[in-house]
C-alpha positions in Angstrom: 26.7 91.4 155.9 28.9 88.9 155.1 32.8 89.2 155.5 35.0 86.2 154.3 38.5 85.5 154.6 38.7 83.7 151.2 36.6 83.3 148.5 36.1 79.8 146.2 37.1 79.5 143.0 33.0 79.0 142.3 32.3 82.4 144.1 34.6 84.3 142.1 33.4 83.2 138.9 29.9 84.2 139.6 30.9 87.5 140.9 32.8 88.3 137.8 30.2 86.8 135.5 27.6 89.1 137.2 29.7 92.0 137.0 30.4 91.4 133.3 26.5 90.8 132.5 25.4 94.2 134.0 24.5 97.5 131.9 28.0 98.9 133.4 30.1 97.9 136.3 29.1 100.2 138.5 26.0 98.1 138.5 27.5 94.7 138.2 29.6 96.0 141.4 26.7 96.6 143.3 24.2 93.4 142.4 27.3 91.2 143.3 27.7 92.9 147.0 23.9 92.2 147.2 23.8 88.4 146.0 27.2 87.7 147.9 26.2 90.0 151.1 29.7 91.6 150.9 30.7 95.3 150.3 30.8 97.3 147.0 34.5 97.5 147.7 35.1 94.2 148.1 33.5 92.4 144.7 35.5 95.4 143.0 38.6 94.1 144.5 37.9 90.5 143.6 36.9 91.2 140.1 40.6 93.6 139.5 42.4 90.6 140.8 40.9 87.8 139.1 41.7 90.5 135.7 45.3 90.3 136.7 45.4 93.4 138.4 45.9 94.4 141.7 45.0 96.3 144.7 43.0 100.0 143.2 42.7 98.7 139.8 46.2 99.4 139.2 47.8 96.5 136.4 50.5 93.9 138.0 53.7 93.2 135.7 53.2 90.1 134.0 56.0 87.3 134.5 58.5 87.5 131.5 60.3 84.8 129.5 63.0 87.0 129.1 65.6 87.5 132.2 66.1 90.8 133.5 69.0 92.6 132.8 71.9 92.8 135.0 74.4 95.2 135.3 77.3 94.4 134.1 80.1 92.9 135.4 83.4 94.6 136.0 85.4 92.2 133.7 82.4 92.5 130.9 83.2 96.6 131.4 86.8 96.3 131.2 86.5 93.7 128.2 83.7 96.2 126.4 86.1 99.3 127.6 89.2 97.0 125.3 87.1 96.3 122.5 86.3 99.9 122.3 90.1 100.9 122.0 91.0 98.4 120.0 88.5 99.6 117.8 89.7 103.1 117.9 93.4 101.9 117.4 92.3 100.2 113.9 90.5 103.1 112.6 93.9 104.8 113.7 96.0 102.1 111.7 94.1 102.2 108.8 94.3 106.1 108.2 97.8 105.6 109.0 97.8 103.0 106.1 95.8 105.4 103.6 98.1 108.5 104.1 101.5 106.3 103.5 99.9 104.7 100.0 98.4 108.1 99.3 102.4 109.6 100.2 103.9 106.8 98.5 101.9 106.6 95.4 102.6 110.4 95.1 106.6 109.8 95.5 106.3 107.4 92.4 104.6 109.4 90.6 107.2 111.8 89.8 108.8 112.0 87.0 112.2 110.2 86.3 114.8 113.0 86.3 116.7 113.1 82.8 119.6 110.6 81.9 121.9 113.1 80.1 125.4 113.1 78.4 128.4 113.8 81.2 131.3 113.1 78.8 130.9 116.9 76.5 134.7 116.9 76.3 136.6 113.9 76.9 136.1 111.9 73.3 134.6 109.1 75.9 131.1 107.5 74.0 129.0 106.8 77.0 125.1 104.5 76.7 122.6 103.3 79.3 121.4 100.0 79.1 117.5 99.2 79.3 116.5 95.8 80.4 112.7 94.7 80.3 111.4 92.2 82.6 107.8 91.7 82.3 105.1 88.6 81.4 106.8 86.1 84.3 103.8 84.5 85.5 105.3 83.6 88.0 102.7 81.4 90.1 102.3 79.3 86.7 102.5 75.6 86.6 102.7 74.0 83.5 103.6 69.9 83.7 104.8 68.3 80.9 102.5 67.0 78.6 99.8 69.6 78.8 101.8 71.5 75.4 102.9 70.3 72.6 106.5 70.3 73.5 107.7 68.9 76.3 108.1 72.3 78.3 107.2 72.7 82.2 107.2 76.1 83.8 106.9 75.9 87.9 107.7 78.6 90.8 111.3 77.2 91.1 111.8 77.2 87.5 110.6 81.1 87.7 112.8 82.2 90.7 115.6 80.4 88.5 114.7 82.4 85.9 114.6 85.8 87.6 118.3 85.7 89.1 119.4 84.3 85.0 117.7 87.4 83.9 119.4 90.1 86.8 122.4 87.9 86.6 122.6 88.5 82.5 121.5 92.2 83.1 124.6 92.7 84.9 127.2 90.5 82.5 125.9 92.5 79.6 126.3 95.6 81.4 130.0 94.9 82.1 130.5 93.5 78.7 129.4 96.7 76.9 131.4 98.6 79.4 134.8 97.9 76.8 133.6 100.9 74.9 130.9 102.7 76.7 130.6 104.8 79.8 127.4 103.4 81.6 126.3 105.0 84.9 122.9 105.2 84.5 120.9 101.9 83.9 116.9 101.3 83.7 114.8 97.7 84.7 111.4 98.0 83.4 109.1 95.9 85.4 106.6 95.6 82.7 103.5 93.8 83.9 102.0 90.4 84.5 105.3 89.2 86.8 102.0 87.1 88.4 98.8 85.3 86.4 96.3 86.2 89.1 92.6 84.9 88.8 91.4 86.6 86.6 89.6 83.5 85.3 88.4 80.7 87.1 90.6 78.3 85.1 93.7 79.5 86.5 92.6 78.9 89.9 93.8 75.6 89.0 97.2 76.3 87.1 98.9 78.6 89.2 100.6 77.3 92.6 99.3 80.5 95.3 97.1 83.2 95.4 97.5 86.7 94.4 98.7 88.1 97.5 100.8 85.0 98.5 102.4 85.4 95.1 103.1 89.1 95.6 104.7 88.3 99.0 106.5 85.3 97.1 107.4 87.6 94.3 109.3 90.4 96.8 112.0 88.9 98.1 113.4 87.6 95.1 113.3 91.0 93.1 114.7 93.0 96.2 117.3 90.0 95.5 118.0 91.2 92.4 118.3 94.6 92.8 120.4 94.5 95.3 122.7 92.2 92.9 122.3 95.2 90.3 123.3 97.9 93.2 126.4 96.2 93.7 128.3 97.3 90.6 130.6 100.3 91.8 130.2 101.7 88.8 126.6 102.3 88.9 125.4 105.4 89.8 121.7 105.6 89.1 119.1 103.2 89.0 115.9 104.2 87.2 113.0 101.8 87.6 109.5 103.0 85.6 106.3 100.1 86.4 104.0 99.2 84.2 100.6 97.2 85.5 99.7 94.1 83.7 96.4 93.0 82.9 96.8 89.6 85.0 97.6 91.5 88.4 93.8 92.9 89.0 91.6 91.7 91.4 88.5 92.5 89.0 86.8 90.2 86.2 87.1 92.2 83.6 89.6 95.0 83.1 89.3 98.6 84.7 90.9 101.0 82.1 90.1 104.2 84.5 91.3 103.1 87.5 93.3 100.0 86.8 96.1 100.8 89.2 93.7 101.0 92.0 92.5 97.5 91.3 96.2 96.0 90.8 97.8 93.8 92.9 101.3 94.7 90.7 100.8 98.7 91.3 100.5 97.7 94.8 103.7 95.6 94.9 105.5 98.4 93.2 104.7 100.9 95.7 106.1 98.3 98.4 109.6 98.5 96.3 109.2 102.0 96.2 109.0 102.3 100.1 111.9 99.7 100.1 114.2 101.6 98.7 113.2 105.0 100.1 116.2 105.9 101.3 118.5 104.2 98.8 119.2 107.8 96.3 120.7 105.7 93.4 116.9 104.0 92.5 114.3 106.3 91.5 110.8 104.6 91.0 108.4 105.8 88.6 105.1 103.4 89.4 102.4 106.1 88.8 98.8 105.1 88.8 98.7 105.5 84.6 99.0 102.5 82.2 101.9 104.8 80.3 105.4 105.5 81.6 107.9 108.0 80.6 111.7 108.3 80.6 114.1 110.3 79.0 117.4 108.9 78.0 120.0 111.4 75.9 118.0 112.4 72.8 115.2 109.5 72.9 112.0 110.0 75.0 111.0 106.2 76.1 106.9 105.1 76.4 106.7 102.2 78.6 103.6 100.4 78.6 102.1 96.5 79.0 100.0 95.6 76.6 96.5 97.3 76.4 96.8 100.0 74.3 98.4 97.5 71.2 95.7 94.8 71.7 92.2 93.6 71.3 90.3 92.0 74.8 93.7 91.7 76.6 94.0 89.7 79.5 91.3 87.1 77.9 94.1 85.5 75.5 93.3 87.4 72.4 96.3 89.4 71.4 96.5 90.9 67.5 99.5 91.1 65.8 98.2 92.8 63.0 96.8 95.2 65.0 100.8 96.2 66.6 101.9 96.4 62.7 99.5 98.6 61.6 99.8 100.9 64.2 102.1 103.6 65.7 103.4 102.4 68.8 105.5 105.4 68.8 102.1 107.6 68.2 102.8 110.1 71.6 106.7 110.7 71.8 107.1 109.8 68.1 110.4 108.4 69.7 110.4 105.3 71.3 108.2 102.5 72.9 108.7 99.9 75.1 105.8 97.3 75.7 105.1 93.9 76.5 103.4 91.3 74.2 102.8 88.1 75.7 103.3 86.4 72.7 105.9 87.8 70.3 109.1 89.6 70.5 110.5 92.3 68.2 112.5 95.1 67.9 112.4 97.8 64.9 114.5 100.5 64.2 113.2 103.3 61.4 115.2 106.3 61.8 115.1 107.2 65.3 112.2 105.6 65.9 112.0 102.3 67.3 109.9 99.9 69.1 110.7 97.1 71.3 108.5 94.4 72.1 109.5 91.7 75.1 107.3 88.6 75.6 106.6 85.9 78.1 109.3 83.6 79.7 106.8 81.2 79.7 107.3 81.1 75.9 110.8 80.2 76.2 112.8 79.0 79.9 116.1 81.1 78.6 114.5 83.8 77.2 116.1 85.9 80.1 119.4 85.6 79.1 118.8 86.5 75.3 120.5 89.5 74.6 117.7 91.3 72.6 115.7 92.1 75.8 118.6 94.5 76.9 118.7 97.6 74.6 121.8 99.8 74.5 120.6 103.5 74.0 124.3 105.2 73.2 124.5 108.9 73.7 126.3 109.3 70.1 
């Protein structure tokens, strides 16, 4: 017998290609032994090894193309340990976010406590002015020569326009004040203060996005509130918020849930949270497209423009469709809306309906008496 320290290339072939040519290999084991004059144990070990496996049969790992995986690192724990709690601290942050809108959005929606008659004895007429401020469209940029008349309409021209309007809000309030008592006062923030985009062509007329124009729009009517809050004389501020159709982040409009798709409903609950702890405003920016508000003997419907209009928000607004109905239809009082493109205001009996319209219509338009309203108690 025959014992071998190595074996050639040549010798193992023929040992595995008699193995593999037997009835079994058992067999094959055996007729190799006899050909090569080596053991049974010894042709079985050659033949597991030149299969890849190795000593007893038992299979050898194969070399991987994929490097082995190391523990690890103490910075990589430390850095997975700080993503982990920054992760945490988020989810924290944005349930802390959800409960304040959810608080805040319930605050607003309260109802506007009465405005009622305080003079019973004294002879002394007393009235509470209403001013509308809606349909600003703010982010607009109009350059003259794209109308018919030479008009331009621009971001500066609109924040000039805001502090005519709160600046003529407050003249007119001291100029009725020669004959009536007024404590109370209301702003209506009607709608539409920003265009949006809504549709792809005002992506290219209007000057900032609708968050940067919500951010742009804060400031300057915290400015003017503040301006109203200085009269001495004031005493309550009431402020009900109606949504526009321009303020949505959707295409098309969402009449169940249009607040929760409102870039305005969300500005108004910022305002709200402002002046939290200011107890002369009351806000009433409730999630409906309808707002209420008592004032002496009238009950007051604020709303923009979507009950009184066909495919609002896509630049189809009817007329017609405001004459022939009752704008009055719920209170069968009063109503307050916004029309982008008309202005009115009717008095039959005591009912009567006021209709404000865009500034974009008309640079003054904010200092035009007719969008304050003098409600008198007498």
């Amino acid at each position: 017998m025959t014992f071998q320290a190595k074996w050639t290339p040549e010798q193992i072939g023929q040992m595995v290609a008699i193995v593999d040519d037997a009835l079994n290999r058992e067999a094959g084991y055996a007729d190799a032994a006899q050909r090569f004059d080596t053991t049974h144990a010894a042709v079985k070990g050659i033949y597991a090894r030149a299969h890849g496996r190795g000593k007893g049969g038992r299979p050898t790992r194969k070399p991987s193309d994929k490097a082995p995986k190391m523990p690890p690192s103490y910075a990589e724990a430390i850095e997975q340990k700080q993503d982990k709690r920054r992760i945490k601290t988020l989810e924290g942050d944005l349930y802390t976010i959800r409960k304040a809108v959810e608080a805040f959005s319930a605050a607003t929606s309260r109802p506007l406590d009465p405005v009622v008659r305080r003079e019973l004895g004294s002879g002394i007429r007393e009235a509470t002015p209403i001013a509308l401020l809606s349909d600003a469209h703010v982010e607009e940029h109009v350059r003259v020569g794209e109308t018919p008349v030479p008009n331009e309409y621009n971001p500066e021209i609109a924040e000039r326009s805001i502090g005519r309007f709160f600046g003529g809000y407050r003249w007119l309030i001291d100029f009725h004040r020669e004959r009536f008592a007024i404590r109370d006062a209301l702003l209506w923030l009607g709608g539409d203060l920003m265009s949006g985009h809504i549709h792809e062509e005002l992506k290219e007329t209007t000057e900032t996005a609708p968050i940067e124009t919500i951010l742009w729009l804060r400031p300057r009517i915290t400015d003017g509130i503040d301006f109203l809050l200085e009269d001495p004389k004031l005493e309550r501020l009431l402020i009900p918020c109606s949504y526009g159709n321009h303020g949505r982040n959707t295409q098309k409009p969402m009449r169940a849930r249009g607040a929760a798709h409102s870039y305005e409903w969300l500005f108004y609950q910022w305002l709200a949270a402002h002046y939290e702890n200011e107890p002369r405003v009351k806000f009433l920016a409730d999630p409906s497209a309808h707002q209420y508000a008592r004032v002496y003997d009238f009950d007051l419907h604020f709303h923009h423009d979507k009950p009184l209009c066909y495919s609002c928000g896509t630049g189809k607004h009817s007329l017609t469709y405001i004459n022939s109905s009752s704008i009055c239809s719920i209170l069968n009082r009063s109503s307050c809306s916004s029309i982008n493109t008309c202005k009115a205001a009717k008095l039959v009996g005591r009912e009567f309906k006021i209709i404000n319209f865009s500034i974009l219509v008309s640079l003054y338009s904010l200092m035009n008496p007719k969008n304050l309203v003098i409600v008198s108690s007498l």
